[in-house]
C-alpha positions in Angstrom: 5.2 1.6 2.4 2.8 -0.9 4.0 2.5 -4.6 3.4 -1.4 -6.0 4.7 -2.1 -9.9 4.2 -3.3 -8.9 0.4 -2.5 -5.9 -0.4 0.7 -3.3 -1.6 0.0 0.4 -0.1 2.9 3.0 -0.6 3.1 7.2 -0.6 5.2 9.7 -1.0 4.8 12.5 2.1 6.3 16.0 2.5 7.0 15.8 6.1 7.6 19.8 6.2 4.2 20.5 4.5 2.7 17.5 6.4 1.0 16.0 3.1 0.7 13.2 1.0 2.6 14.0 -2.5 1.9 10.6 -4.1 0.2 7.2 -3.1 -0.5 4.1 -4.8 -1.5 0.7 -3.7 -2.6 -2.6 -5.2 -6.3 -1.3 -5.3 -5.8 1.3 -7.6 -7.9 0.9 -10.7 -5.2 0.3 -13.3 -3.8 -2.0 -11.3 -6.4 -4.0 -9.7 -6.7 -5.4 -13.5 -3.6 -7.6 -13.1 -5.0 -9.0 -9.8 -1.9 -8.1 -7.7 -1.5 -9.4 -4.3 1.2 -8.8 -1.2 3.6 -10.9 -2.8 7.3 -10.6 -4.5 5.8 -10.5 -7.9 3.0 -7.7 -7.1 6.1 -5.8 -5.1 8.0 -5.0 -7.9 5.1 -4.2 -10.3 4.2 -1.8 -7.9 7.5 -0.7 -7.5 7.8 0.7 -10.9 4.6 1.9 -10.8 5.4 3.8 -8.0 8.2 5.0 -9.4 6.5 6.5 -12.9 3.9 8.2 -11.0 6.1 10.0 -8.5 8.2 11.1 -11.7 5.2 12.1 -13.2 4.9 14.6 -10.1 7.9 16.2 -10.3 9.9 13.6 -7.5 12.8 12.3 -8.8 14.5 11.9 -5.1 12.8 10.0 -1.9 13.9 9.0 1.6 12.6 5.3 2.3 10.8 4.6 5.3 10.2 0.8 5.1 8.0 1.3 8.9 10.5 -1.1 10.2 10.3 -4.1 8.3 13.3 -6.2 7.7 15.1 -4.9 4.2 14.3 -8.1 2.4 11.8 -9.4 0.6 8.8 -7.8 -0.6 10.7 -4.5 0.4 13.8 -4.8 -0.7 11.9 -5.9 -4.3 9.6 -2.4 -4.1 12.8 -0.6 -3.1 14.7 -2.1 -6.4 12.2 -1.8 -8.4 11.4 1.7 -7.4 15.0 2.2 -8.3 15.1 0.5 -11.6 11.9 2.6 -12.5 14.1 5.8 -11.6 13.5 7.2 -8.3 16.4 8.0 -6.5 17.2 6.7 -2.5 
């Protein structure tokens, strides 16, 4: 998960197979229609977002890498969110 000045960006990786599974940020097309930004609100939105489309894929279980940002925040909201929307940590 990556946090830029306006925008949300977060995957889902197989490190053994060394690609990207599922990735979604605040640019996608469904979402760019509720005008999201790098804030609290946009965090959890894309949280469970997140969360539906690695479900969708067959991922019910991830590993969070928050690229060593602080847990608090906009991450810790993604991460619970995330959560709520069923993925497992």
């Amino acid at each position: 998960m990556r946090f830029t000045a306006k925008h949300i960006y977060a995957q889902a990786i197989d490190d053994d197979a060394g690609r990207t599974l599922v990735f979604l940020c605040s640019l996608d097309a469904e979402l760019r229609k509720q005008k999201l930004k790098a804030n609290i609100a946009s965090a959890k939105t894309l949280g469970v977002a997140f969360a539906s489309k690695a479900k969708a894929a067959g991922i019910a279980s991830v590993v969070f890498d928050r690229s060593g940002a602080p847990y608090h925040g906009k991450v810790k909201i993604f991460a619970d969110a995330a959560r709520e929307g069923g993925l497992q940590f």
